[in-house]
C-alpha positions as CSV (number, residue, x, y, z in Angstrom):
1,X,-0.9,22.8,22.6
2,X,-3.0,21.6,19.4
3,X,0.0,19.8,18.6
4,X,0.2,17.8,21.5
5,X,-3.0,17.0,21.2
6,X,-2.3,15.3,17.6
7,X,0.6,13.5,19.1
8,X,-1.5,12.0,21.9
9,X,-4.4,10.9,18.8
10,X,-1.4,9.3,16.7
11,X,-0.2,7.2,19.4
12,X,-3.3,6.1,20.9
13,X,-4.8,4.8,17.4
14,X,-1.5,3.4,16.8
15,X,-1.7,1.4,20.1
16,X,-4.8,0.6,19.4
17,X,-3.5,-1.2,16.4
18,X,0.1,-2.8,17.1
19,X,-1.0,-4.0,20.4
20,X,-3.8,-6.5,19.1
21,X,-0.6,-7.7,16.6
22,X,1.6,-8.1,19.0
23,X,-1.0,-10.1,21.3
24,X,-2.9,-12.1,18.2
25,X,1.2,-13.1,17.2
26,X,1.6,-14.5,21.1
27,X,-1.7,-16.5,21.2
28,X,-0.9,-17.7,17.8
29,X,3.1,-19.4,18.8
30,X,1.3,-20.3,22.1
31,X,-1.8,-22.4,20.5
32,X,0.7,-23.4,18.0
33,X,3.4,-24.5,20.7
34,X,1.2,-26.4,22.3
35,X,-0.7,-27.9,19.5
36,X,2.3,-29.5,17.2
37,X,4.5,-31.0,20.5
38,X,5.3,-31.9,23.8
39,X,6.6,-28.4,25.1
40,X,7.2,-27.6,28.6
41,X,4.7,-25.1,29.6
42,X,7.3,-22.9,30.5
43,X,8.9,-22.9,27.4
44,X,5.5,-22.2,26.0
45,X,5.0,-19.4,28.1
46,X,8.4,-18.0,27.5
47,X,8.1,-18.4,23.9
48,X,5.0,-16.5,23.9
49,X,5.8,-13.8,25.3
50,X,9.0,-14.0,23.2
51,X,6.9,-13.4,20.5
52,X,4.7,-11.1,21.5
53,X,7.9,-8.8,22.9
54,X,9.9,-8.9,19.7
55,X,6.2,-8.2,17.5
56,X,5.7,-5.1,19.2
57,X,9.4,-3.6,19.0
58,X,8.8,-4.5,15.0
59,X,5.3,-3.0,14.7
60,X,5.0,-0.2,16.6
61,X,7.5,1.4,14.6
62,X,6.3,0.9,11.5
63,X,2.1,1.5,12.5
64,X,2.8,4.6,14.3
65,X,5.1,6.0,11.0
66,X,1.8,5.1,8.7
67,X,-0.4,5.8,11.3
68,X,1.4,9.6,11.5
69,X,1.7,9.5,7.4
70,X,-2.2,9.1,7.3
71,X,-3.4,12.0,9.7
72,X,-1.0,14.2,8.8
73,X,-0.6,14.0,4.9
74,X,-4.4,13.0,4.2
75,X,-5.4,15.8,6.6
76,X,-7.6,13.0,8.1
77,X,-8.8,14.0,11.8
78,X,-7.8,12.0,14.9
79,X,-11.7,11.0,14.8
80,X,-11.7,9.6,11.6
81,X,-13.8,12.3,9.7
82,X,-12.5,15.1,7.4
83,X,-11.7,18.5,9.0
């Protein structure tokens, strides 16, 4: 039960983190798009969310692994403070 419990902490703090990523790399291309050209704005759209799509399938793999590294070999608590 207590590990369930771990597993829930690891992958909401990991949310917490690859999400803004994955959001922050999707406004980026967007302003970016629409900043250097003449884009469609459905191809700015599109490419944004693109982005954003292939950012998370690449960071939420590697947060949650150092994410799960940290709590369990630092014995740091899901709250941040030391058991």
């Amino acid at each position: 039960m207590e590990g369930d419990a771990v597993e829930r902490g690891i992958a909401r703090r990991s949310t917490g983190i690859y999400l803004p990523i994955s959001i922050a790399a999707a406004l980026l291309f967007l302003v970016a798009a629409s900043v250097t050209g003449e884009y469609p704005t459905v191809a700015r759209v599109g490419g944004a969310v693109w982005v954003g799509t292939l950012s998370l399938i690449v960071s939420m793999p590697l947060v949650t692994a150092r994410v799960k590294a940290r709590v369990r070999g630092r014995g740091v608590a899901l709250d941040g403070k030391m058991p």
